[in-house]
KOLKOLVEX-458638 format. One line per 3 residues: number of its first residue (from 1); for each residue x, y, z of C-alpha. Coordinates in Angstrom, 2 decimals, always signed. Layout:
<sites>
NUM = X Y Z | ...
</sites>
This chain:
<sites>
1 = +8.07 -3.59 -14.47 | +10.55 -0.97 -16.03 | +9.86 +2.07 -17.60
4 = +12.05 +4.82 -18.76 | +12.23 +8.31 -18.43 | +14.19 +10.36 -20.29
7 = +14.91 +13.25 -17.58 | +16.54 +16.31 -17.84 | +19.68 +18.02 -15.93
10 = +22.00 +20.44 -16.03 | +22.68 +20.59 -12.12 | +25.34 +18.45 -9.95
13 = +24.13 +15.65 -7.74 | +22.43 +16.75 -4.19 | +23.29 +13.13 -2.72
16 = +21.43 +15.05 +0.95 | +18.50 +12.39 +2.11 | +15.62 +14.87 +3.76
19 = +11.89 +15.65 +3.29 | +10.94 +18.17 +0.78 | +10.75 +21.26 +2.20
22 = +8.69 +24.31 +1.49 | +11.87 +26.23 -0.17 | +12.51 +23.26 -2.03
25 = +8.82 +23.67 -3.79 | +9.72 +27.74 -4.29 | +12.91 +26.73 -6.28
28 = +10.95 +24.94 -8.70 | +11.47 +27.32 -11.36 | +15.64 +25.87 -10.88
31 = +14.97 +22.64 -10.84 | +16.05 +19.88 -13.08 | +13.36 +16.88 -12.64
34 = +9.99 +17.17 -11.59 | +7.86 +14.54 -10.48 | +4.20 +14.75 -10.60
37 = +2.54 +11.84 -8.69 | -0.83 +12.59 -9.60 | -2.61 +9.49 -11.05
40 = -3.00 +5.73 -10.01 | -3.50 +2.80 -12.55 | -7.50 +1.53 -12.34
43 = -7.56 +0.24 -15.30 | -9.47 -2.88 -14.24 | -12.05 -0.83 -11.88
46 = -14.31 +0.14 -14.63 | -14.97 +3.68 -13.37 | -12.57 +6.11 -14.93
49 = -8.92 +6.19 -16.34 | -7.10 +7.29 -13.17 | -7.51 +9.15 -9.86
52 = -5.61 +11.96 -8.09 | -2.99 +9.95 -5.76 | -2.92 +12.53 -3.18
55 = -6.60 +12.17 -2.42 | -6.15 +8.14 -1.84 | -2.73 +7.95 +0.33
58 = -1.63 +10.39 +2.99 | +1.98 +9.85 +2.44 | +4.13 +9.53 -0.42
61 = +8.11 +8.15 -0.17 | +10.52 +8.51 -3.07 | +14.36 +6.80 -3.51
64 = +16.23 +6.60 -6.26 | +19.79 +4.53 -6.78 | +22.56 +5.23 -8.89
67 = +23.91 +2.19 -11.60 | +25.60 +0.89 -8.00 | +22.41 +0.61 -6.75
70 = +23.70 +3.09 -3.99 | +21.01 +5.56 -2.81 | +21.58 +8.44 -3.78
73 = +18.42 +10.51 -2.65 | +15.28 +10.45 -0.61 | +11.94 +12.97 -0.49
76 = +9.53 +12.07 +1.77 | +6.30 +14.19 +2.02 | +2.67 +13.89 +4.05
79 = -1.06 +14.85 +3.65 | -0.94 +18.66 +4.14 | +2.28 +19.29 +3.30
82 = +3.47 +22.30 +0.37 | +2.91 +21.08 -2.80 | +2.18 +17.19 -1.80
85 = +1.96 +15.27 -4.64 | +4.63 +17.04 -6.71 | +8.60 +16.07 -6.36
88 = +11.87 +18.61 -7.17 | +15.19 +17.29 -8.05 | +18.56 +17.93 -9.09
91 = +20.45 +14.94 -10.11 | +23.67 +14.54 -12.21 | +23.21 +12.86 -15.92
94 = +23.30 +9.14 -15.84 | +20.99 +6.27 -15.35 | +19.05 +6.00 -12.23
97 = +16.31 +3.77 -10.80 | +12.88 +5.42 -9.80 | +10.85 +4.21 -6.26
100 = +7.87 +5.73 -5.41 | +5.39 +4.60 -2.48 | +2.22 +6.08 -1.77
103 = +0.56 +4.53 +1.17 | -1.65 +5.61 +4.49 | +0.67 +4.53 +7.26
106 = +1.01 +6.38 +10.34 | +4.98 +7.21 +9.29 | +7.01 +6.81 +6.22
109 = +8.04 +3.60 +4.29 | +11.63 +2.40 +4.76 | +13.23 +2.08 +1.06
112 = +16.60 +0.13 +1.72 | +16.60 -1.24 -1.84 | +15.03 -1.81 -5.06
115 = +13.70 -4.93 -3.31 | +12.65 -4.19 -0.05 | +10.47 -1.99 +1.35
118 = +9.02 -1.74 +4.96 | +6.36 +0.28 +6.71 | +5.85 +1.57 +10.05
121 = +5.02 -1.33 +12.46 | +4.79 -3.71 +9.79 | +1.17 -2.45 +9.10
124 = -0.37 -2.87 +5.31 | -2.55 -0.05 +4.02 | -3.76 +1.06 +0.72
127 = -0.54 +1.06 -0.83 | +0.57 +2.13 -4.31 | +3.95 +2.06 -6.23
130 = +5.87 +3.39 -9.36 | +9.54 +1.58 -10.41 | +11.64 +2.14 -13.29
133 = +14.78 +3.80 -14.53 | +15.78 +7.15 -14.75 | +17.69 +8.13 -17.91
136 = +19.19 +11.51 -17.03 | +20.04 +14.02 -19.99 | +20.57 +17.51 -20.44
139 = +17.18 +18.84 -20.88 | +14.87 +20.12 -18.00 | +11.69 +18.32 -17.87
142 = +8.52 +17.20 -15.67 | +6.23 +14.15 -15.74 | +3.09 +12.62 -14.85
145 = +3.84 +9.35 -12.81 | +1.07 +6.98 -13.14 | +1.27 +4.54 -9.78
148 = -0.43 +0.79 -9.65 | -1.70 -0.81 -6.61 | +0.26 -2.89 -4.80
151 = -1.95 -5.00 -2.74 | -5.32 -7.22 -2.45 | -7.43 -6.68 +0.44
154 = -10.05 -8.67 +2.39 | -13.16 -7.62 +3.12 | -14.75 -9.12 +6.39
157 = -19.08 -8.55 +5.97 | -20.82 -9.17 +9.22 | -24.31 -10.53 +8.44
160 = -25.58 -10.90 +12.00 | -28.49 -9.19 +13.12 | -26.91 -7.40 +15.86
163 = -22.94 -7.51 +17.40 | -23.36 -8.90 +20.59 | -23.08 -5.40 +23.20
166 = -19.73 -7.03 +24.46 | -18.00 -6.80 +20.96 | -15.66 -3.94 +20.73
169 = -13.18 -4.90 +18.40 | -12.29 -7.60 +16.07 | -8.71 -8.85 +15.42
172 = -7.34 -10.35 +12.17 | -4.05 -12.62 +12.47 | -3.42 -13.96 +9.42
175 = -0.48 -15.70 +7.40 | +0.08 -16.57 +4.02 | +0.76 -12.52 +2.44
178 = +3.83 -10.17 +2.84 | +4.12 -7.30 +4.99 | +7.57 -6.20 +2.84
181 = +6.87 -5.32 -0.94 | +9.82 -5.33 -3.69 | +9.05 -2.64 -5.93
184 = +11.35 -4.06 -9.09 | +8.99 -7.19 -8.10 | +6.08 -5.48 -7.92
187 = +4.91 -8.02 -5.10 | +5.54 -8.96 -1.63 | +9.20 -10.76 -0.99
190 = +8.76 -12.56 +2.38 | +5.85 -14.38 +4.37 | +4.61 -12.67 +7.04
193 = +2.46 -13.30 +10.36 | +0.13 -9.54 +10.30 | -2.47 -8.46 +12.90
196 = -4.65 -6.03 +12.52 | -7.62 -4.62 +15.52 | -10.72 -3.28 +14.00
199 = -12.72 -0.75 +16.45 | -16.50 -2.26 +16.40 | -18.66 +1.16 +15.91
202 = -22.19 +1.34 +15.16 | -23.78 +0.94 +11.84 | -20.66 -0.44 +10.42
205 = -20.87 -4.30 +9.37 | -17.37 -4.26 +6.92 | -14.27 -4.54 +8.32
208 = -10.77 -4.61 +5.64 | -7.30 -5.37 +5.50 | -4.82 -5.69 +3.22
211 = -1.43 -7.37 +2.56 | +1.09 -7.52 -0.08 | +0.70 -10.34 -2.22
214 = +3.16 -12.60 -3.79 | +1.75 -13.01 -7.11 | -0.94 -11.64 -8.94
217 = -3.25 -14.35 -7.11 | -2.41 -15.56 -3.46 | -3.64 -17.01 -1.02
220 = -4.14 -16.12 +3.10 | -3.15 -19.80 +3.91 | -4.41 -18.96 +7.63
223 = -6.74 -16.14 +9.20 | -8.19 -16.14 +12.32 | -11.15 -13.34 +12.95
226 = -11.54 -13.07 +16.59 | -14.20 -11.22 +18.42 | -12.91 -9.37 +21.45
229 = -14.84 -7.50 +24.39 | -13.50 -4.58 +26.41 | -10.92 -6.43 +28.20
232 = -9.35 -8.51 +25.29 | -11.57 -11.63 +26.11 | -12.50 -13.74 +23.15
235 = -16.11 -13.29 +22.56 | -16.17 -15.39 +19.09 | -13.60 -16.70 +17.02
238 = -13.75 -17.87 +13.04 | -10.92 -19.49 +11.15 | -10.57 -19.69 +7.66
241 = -7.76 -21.57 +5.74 | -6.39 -20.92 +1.75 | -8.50 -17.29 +1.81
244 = -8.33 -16.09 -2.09 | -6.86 -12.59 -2.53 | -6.04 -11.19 -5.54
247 = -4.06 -7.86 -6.15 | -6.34 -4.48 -6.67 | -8.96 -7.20 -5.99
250 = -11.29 -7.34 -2.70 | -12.35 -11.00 -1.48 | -15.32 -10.45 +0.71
253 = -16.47 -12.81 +2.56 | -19.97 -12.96 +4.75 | -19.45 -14.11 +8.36
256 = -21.97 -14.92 +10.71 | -20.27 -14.26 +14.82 | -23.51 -15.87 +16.66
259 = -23.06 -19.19 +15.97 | -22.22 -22.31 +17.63 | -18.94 -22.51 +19.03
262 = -18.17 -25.63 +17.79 | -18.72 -24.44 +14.37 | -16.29 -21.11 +15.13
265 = -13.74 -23.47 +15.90 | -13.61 -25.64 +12.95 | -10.95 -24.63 +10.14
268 = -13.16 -23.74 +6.84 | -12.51 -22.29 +3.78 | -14.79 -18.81 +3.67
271 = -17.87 -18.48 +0.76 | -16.41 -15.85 -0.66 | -18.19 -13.57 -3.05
274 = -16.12 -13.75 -6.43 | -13.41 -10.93 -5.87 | -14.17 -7.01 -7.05
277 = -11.85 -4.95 -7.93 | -10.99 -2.10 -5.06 | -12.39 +0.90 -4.74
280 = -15.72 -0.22 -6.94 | -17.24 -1.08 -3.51
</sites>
């Protein structure tokens, strides 16, 4: 997906990789491109147009490259910082290419490339991306970025009674979706083995995840839902083989933990309700 964006300058190139600071927001008034990433793409939700970015993802990571695909500048801001959501930049005319990430991990996505991107601890959260190219000319201007979603998430639904007393987490190892996205892509680029451990609190009965996936429709070839008590013991286990997931799409799926063990041991393909698109539930 390529857009273009016919962005103004006038100053040289600040080639400097840092976060935005809050001096860099005061010097707005100076500055040659500004970046507004304010909106997400919903349009198959149903709801509304588009939602404020900065209330969805508590950290936002932006790259561009030069026509060498050299990397020539990185911002990197976080929930509470000055003037989150908003980007300030000087860059010499030319032609660039435009990455932005918005995402809720616990540090800031690694852009190497126009095709790779990595979070911290190879964890997949809500994650959200802009690509395109960057046509610098002499005129100072700002825009409204409008970011899609970048990944499909499953939705475990517990429809036992009660969670045995022993349950205190549950952990998801599954295959079959990315943990590394390629923003010129716009999917995941390699086929990872994720985990994810799900603190069992009361009242709750949904339990998500995410990955990246490789298409628009993918498949979890394997996922394994185990039960754990206190002490990392398996309490139950459920596996489930060729999962549906779809991107900006949740697959939820019913599970029932108290049942025989010989049925929690046999490979099935989950009942899945028909996927809804995120955020509608």
């Amino acid at each position: 997906m390529k857009k273009y964006l016919f962005i103004a300058l006038a100053l040289l190139l600040a080639a400097c990789e840092k976060p935005v600071l809050d001096e860099d927001i005061a010097s707005t008034r100076e500055a040659n491109v500004i970046l507004h990433m304010t909106q997400y793409e919903q349009e198959s939700f149903g709801t509304r147009a588009a939602t404020d970015i900065t209330e969805l993802c508590s950290h936002l990571n932006v790259a561009i490259f030069d026509a060498e695909s050299t990397k020539v500048k990185t911002v990197a801001q976080k929930e509470g910082d000055t003037g989150y959501g908003t980007i300030v930049l000087t860059l010499a005319a030319g032609t660039y290419q435009l990455v932005v990430i918005a995402h809720n991990g616990e540090g800031s996505a690694t852009i190497t490339s126009t095709e790779k991107v990595t979070f911290p601890n190879n964890k997949v959260t809500d994650t959200f991306y802009y690509y395109g190219d960057l046509v610098v000319t002499d005129a100072k201007q700002s825009y409204d970025l409008t970011l899609t979603r970048a990944v499909a998430m499953f939705r475990l639904v517990l429809t036992d009674d009660e969670i045995p007393s022993t349950v205190t987490k549950f952990k998801f190892y599954y295959t079959g979706g990315s943990s590394t996205f390629s923003p010129s892509a716009g999917y995941g680029c390699v086929n990872s083995k994720q985990t994810e451990i799900r603190t069992v609190a009361d009242g709750v009965t949904t339990f998500d995840i995410f990955t990246l996936p490789h298409a628009e429709e993918d498949v979890l070839t394997k996922l394994t839902i185990t039960a754990l008590d206190a002490n990392d013991n398996t309490v139950k286990e459920r596996i489930f083989e060729n999962v549906p997931v779809t991107r900006n799409q949740i697959t939820a799926t019913p599970v029932v933990f108290s049942v025989a063990a010989a049925a929690a041991r046999s490979p099935t393909a989950p009942s899945a309700s028909p996927p809804i698109p995120i955020g509608t539930a």
